[in-house]
Each structure stands twice: as structure tokens, then as C-alpha cells.
C-alpha positions as CSV (number, residue, x, y, z in Angstrom):
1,X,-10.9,-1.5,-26.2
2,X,-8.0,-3.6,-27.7
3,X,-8.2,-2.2,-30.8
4,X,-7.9,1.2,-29.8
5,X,-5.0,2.6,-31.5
6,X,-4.1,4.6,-28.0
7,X,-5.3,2.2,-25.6
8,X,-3.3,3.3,-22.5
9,X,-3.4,-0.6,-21.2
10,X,-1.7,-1.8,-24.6
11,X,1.0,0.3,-23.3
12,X,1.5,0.5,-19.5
13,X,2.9,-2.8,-19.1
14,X,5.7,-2.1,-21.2
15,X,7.4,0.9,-18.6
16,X,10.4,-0.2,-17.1
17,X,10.3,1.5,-14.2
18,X,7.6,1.7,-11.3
19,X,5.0,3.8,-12.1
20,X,2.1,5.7,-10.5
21,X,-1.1,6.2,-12.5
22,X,-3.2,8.7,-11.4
23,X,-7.2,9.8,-12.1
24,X,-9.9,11.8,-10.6
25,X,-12.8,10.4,-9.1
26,X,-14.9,12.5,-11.0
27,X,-12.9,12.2,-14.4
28,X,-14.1,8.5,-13.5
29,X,-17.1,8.9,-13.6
30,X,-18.2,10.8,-15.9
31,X,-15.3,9.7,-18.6
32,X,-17.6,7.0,-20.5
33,X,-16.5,4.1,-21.6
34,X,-12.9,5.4,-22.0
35,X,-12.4,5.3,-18.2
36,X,-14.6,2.2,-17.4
37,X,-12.8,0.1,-14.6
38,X,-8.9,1.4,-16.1
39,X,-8.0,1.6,-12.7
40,X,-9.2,-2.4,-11.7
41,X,-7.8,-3.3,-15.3
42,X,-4.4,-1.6,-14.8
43,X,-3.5,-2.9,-11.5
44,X,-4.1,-6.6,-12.8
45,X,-1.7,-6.0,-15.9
46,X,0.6,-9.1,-14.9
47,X,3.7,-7.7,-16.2
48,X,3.4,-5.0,-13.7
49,X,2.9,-6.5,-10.4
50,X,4.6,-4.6,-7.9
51,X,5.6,-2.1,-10.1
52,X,2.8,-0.3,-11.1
53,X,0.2,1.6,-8.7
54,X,-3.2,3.3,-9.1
55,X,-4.3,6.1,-7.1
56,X,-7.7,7.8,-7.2
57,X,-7.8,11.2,-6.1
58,X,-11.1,12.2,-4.9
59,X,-13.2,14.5,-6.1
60,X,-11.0,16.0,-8.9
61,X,-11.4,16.2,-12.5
62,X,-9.5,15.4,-15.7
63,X,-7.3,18.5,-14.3
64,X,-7.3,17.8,-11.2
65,X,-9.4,21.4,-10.2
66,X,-8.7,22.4,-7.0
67,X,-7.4,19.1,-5.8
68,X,-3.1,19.8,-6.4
69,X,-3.1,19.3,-3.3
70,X,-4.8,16.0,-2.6
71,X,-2.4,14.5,-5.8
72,X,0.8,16.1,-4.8
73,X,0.0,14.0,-1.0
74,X,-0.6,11.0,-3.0
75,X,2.7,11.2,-5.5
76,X,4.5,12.0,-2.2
77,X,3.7,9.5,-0.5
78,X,4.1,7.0,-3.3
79,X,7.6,8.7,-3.9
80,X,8.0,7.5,-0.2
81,X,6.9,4.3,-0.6
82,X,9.4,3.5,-3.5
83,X,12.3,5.0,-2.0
84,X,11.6,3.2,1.8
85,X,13.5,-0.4,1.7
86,X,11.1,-3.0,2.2
């Protein structure tokens, strides 16, 4: 919540450079109230529009177990997608 000392959405809109947040599906949905709709709630930070992108990898864990390849598609293509002129 807000008054988390380490709420990660107190902080994300302050990067200065476009940035790619990450989570697995399951870490999703089993994470509790710490990972309740962070993805929905970081891709409407205002500050960030544009800027700042959310990807769900699916079916991986906190750690991502046996999914490295499923994230390193996704940061690749995001890569891509930053680098590619508009």
C-alpha cells in the first residue's frame, strides 16, 4: 500500500529511462496482496506513459523456474521495440 516503506509504485515513476517490469504469472498469483493488480497499477503510473512496460511471463515463478527462456524472448523483444524508430 502507500505507506509501504518499499512500495515498488512509490518508486517506478521516478526512472528516467524506459523501463521493462517483469513478473511471473504464477508469482502473480500466488504473491498475496503484495502482487495484487501491480502490473494494471504500474502501467497507469502517469509519469510513465510510454516509458514504462509490463510483461507477464507465463507460467514462471518469483525466479522465473524453467521459463529463462520465455523472459529472455520478452526483454528481447522489448529491447527491439525501444531501439526500432517509430
Amino acid at each position: 500500500g502507500p505507506a509501504e516503506r518499499y512500495n515498488i509504485l512509490s518508486f517506478a515513476g521516478r526512472v528516467a529511462v524506459p523501463a521493462l517490469f517483469t513478473y511471473g504469472s504464477k508469482e502473480l498469483d500466488t504473491g498475496g496482496i503484495a502482487f495484487a493488480g501491480l502490473p494494471e497499477s504500474l502501467a497507469r503510473l502517469p509519469e510513465k506513459r510510454g516509458a514504462l512496460d509490463v510483461e507477464v511471463i507465463f507460467g514462471a515463478d518469483h525466479n522465473y523456474t524453467g521459463c529463462a527462456e520465455s523472459l529472455a524472448a520478452a526483454m528481447s523483444k522489448w529491447i527491439r521495440s525501444r531501439l526500432t524508430p517509430a
